[in-house]
Backbone as CSV, one residue per row, in Angstrom:
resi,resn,N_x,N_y,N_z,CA_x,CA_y,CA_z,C_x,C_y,C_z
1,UNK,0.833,-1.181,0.000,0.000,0.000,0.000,0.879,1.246,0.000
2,UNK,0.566,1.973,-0.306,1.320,3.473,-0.379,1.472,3.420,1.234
3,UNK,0.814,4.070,2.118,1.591,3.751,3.950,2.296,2.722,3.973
4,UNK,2.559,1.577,3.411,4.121,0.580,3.079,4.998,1.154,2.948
5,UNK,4.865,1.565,1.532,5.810,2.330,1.067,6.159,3.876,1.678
6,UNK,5.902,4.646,2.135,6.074,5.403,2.888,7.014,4.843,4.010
7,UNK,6.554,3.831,4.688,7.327,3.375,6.337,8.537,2.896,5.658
8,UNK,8.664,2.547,4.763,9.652,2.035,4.169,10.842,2.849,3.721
9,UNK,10.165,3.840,3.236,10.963,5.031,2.360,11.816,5.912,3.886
10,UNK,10.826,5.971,5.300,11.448,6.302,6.167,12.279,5.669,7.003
11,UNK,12.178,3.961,6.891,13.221,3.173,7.200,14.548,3.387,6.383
12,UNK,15.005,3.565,4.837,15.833,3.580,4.798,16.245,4.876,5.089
13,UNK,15.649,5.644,5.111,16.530,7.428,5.116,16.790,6.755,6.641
14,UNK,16.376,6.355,7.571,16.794,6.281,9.040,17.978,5.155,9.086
15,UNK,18.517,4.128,7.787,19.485,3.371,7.454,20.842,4.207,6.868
16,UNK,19.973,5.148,6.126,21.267,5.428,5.112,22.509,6.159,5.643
17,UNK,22.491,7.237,6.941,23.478,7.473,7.639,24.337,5.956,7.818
18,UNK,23.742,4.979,8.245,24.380,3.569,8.596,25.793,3.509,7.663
19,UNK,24.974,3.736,6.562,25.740,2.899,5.102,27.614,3.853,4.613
20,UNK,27.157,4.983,5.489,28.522,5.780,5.150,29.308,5.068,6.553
21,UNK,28.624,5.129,7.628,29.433,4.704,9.063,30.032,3.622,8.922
22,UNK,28.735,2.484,8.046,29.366,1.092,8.365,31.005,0.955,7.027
23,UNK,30.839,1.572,6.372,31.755,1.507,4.896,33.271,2.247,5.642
24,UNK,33.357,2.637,6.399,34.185,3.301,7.112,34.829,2.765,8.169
25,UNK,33.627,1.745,8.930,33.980,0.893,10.396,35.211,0.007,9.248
26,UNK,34.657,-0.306,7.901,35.027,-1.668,7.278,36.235,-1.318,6.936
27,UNK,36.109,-0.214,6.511,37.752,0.063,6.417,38.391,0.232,7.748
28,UNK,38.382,0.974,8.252,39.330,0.854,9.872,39.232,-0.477,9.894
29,UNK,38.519,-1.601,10.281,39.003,-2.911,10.511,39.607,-3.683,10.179
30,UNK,39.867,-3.336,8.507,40.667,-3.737,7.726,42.076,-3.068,7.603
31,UNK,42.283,-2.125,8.207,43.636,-1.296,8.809,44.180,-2.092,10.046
32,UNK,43.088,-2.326,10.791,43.501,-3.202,12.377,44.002,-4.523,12.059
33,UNK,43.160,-5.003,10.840,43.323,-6.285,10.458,45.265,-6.560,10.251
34,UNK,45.694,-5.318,9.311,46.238,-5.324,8.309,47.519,-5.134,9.621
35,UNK,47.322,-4.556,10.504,48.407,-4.180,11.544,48.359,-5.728,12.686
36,UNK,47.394,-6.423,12.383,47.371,-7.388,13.451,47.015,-7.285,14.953
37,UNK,46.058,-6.262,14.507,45.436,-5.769,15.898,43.890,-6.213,15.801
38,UNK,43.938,-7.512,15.613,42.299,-8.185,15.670,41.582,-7.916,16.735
39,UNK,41.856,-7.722,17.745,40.727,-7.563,18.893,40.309,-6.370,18.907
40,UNK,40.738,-4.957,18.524,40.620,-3.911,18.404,38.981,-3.926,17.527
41,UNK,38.941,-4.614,16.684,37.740,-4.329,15.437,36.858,-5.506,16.398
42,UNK,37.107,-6.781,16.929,36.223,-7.478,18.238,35.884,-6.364,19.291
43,UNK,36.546,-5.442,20.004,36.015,-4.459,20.850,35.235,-3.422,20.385
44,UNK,35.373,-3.130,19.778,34.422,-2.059,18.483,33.007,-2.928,18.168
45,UNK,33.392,-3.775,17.723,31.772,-4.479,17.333,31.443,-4.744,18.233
46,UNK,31.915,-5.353,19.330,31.182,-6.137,21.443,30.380,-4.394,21.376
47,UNK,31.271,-3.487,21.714,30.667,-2.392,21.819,29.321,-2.157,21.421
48,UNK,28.835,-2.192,20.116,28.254,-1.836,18.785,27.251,-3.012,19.537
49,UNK,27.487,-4.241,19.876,26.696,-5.158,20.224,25.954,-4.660,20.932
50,UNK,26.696,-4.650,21.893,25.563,-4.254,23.723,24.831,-2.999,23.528
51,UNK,25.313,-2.087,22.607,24.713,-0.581,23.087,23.309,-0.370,21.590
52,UNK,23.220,-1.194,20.701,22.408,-1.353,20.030,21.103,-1.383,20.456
53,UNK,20.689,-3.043,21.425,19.877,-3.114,22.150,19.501,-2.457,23.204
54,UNK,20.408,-1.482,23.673,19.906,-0.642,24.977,19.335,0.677,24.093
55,UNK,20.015,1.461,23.246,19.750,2.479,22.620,17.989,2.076,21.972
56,UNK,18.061,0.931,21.441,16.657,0.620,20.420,15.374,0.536,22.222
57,UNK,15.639,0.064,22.680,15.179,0.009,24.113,14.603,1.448,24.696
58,UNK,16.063,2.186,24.768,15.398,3.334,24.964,14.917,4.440,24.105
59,UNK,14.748,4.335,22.803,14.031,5.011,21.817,12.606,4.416,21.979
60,UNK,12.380,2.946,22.123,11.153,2.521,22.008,10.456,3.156,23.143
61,UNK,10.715,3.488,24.487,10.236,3.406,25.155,9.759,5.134,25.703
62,UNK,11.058,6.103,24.590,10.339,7.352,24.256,9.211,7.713,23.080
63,UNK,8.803,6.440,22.584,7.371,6.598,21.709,7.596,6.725,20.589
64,UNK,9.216,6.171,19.575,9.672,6.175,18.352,8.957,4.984,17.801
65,UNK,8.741,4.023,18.131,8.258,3.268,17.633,8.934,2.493,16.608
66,UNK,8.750,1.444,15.687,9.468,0.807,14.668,11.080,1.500,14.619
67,UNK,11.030,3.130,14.173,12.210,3.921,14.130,12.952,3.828,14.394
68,UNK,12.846,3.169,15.969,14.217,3.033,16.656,14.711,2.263,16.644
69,UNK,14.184,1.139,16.123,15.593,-0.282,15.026,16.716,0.687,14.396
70,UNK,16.129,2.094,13.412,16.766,2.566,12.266,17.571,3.317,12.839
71,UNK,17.440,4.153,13.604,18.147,5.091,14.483,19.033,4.583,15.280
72,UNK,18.771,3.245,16.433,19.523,3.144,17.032,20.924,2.162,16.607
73,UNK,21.088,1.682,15.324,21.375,1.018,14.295,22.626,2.240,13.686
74,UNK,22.170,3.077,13.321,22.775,4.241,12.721,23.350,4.762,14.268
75,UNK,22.839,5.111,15.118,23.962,5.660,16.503,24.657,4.545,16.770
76,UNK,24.793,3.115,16.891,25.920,1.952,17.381,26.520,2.313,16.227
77,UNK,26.239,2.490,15.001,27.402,2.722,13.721,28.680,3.741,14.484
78,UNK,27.786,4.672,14.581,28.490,5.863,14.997,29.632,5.954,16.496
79,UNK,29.150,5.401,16.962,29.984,4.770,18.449,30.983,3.886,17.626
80,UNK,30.792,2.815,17.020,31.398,2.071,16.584,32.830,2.325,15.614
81,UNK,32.757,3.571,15.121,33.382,4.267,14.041,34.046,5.331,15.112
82,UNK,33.636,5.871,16.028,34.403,6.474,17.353,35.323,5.809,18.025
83,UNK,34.987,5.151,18.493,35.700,4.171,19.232,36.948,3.690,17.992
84,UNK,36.896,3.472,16.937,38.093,2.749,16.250,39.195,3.766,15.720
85,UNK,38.404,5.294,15.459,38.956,5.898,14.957,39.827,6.635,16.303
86,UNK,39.415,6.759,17.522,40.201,7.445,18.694,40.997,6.201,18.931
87,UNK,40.960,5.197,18.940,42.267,3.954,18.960,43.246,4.173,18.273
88,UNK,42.713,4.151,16.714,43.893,4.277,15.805,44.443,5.789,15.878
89,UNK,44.205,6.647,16.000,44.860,8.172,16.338,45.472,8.184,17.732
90,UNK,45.464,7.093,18.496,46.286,6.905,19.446,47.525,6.181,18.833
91,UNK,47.512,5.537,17.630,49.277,5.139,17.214,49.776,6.223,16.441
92,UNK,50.845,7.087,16.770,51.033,7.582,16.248,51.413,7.942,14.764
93,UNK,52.140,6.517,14.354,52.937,6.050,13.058,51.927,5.778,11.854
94,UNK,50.208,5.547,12.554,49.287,5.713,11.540,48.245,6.474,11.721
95,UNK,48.361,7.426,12.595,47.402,8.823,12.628,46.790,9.563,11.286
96,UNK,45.730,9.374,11.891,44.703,10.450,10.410,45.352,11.777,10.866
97,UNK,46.666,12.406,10.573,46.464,13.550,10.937,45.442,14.560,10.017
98,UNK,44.860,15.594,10.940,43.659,16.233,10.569,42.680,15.717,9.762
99,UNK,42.504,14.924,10.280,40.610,14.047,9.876,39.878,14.071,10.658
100,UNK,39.831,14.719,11.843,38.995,14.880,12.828,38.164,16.404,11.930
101,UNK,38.658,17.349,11.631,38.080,18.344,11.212,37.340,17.607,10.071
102,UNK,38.028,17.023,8.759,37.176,16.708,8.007,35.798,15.753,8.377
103,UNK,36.041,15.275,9.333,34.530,14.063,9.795,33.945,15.217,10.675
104,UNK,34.247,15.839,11.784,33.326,17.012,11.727,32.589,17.407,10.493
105,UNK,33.312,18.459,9.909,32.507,19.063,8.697,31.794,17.937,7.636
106,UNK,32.204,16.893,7.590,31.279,15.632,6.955,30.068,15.662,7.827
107,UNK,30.037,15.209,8.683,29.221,14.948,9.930,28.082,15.773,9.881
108,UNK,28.520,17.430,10.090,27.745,18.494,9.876,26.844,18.181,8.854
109,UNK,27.688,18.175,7.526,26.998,18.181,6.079,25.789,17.408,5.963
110,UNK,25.992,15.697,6.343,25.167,14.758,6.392,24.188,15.281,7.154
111,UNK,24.523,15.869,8.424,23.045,16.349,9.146,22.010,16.987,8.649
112,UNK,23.005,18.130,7.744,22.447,19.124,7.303,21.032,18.594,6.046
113,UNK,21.822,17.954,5.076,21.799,17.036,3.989,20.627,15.814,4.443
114,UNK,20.084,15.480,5.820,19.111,14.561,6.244,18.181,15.175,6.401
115,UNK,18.124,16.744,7.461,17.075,17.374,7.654,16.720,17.906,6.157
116,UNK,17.242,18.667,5.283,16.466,18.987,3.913,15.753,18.114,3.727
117,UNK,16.447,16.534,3.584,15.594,15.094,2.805,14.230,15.089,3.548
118,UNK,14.542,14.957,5.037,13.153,15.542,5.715,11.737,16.022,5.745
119,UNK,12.389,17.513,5.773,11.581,18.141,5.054,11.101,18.200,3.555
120,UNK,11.961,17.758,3.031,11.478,17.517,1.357,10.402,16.026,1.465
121,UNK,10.439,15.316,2.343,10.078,14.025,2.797,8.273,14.802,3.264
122,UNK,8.646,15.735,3.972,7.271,16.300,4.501,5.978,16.922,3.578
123,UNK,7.286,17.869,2.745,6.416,18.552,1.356,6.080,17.987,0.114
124,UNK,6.712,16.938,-0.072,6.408,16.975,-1.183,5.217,15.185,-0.982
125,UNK,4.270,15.881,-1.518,3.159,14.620,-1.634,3.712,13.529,-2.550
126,UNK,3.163,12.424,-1.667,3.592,11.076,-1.764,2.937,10.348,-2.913
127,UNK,1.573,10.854,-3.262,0.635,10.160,-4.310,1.204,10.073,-5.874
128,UNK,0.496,9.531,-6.311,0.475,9.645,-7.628,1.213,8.325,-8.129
129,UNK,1.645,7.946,-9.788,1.476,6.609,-10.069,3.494,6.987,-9.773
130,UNK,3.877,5.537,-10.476,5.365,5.068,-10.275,6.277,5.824,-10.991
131,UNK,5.496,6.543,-11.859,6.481,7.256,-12.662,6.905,9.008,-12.202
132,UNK,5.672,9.096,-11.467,5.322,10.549,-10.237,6.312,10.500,-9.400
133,UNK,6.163,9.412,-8.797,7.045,8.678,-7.364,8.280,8.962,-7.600
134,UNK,8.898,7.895,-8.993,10.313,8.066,-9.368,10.912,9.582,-9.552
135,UNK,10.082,10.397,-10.090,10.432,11.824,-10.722,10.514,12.268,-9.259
136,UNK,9.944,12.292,-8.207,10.289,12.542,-6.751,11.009,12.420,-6.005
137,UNK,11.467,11.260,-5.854,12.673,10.614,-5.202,13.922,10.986,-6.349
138,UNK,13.740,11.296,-7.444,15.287,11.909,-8.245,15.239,13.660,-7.736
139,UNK,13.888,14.100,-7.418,14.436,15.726,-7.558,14.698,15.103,-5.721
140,UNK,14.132,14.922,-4.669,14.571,14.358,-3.431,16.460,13.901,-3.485
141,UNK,16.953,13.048,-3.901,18.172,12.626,-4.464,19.381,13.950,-5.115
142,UNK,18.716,14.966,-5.564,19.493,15.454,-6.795,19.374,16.555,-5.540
143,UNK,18.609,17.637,-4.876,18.815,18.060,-3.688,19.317,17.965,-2.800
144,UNK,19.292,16.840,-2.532,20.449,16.547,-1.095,21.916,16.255,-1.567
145,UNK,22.023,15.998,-2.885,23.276,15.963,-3.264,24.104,17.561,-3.312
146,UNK,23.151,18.508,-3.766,23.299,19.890,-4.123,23.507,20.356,-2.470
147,UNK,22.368,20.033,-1.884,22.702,20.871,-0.365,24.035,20.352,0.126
148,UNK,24.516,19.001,0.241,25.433,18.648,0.672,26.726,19.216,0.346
149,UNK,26.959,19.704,-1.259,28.025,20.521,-1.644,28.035,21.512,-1.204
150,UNK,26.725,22.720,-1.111,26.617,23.308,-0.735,27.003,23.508,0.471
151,UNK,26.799,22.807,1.350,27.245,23.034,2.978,28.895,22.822,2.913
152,UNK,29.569,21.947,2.348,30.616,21.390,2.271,31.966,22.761,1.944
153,UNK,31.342,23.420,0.851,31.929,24.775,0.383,31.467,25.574,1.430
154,UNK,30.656,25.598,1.869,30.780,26.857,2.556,31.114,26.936,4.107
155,UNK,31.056,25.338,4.305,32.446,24.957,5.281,34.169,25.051,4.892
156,UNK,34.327,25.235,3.950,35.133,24.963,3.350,36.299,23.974,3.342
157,UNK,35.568,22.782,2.850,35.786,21.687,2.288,36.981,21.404,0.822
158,UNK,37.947,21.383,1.202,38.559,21.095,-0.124,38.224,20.209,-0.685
159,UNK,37.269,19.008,-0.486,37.518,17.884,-1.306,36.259,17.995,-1.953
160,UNK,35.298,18.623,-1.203,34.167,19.303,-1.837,34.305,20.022,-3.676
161,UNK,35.026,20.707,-3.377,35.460,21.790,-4.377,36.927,21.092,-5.629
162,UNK,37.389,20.204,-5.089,38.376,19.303,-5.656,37.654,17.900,-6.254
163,UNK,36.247,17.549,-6.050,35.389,16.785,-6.739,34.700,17.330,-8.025
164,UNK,33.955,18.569,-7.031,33.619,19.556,-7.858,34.049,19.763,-9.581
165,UNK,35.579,20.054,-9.235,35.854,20.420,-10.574,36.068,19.174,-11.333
166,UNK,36.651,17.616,-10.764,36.738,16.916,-11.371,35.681,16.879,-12.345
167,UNK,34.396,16.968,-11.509,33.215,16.432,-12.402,33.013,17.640,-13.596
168,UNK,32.884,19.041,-13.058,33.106,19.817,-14.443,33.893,19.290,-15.625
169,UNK,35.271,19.197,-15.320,36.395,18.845,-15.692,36.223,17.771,-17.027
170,UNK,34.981,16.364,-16.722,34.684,15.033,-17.360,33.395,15.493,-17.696
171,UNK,32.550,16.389,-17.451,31.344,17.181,-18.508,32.044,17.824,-19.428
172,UNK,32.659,18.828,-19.451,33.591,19.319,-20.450,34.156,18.473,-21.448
173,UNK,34.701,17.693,-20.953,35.151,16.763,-21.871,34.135,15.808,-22.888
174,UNK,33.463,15.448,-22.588,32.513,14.642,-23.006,31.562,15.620,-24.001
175,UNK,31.019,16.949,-23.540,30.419,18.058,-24.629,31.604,18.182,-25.778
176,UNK,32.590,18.091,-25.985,33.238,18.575,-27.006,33.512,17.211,-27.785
């Protein structure tokens, strides 16, 4: 039914923070792996374990309902990706130096970049046939991509602005 699809459409936006955290845990673990520090990526996930079920626990029990599978799923990501990344910036010899600023200003962006989807989630009516829907979820998609640069530059983001031109860079090319 369309309310399916709807709960659905708000399950994954409440996943998709997940999908950058978890792609990130996978790499750090595969750094720990690679250094022979296996228990490090076992303490990170035990972590991620226990605090899943307490977090979904206590969302349910502030009146989120279903949600807080999605949410509290996406916050153990986030602990989980904390915890590995303040370990490994404790060795010195493989320190992210200054990646703490850039996952800030990432961090920001994505926030920023969820509440638009949000609200674009709020305004823009859900009806109409599959081909309505699709044309929705691309201008939904093609917005949050735009706000996200947007925030990114005017954080000022080099890699923002160093993508940026790539992609000018391979339009250009391709028009001529």
């Amino acid at each position: 039914t369309e309310e399916d699809a709807s709960r659905a459409g708000l399950f994954l936006i409440g996943y998709s923070g997940a999908i950058i955290t978890h792609s990130m845990v996978f790499i750090f673990n595969q750094s720990f792996y690679a250094m022979g520090k296996t228990k490090i990526p076992l303490l990170a996930g035990s972590i991620c374990l226990i605090s899943n079920p307490l977090l979904c626990k206590l969302f349910i029990s502030q009146g989120l309902g279903l949600l807080s599978l999605t949410i509290a799923y996406t916050l153990t990501s986030c602990i989980q990706l904390a915890v590995l990344i303040i370990i490994y910036e404790k060795d010195k010899r493989v320190a992210l130096h200054n990646m703490l600023p850039f996952f800030i200003k990432a961090a920001v962006c994505t926030l920023v970049m969820s509440a638009v989807l949000l609200l674009l989630h709020k305004l823009i009516a859900q009806s109409g046939g599959k081909i309505d829907q699709l044309i929705r979820i691309a201008i939904k998609g093609a917005s949050c991509v735009v706000v996200y640069f947007v925030c990114a530059i005017a954080l000022k983001m080099p890699q923002a602005t160093e993508w940026i031109n790539k992609y000018k860079a391979k339009l250009l090319r391709k028009s001529h």
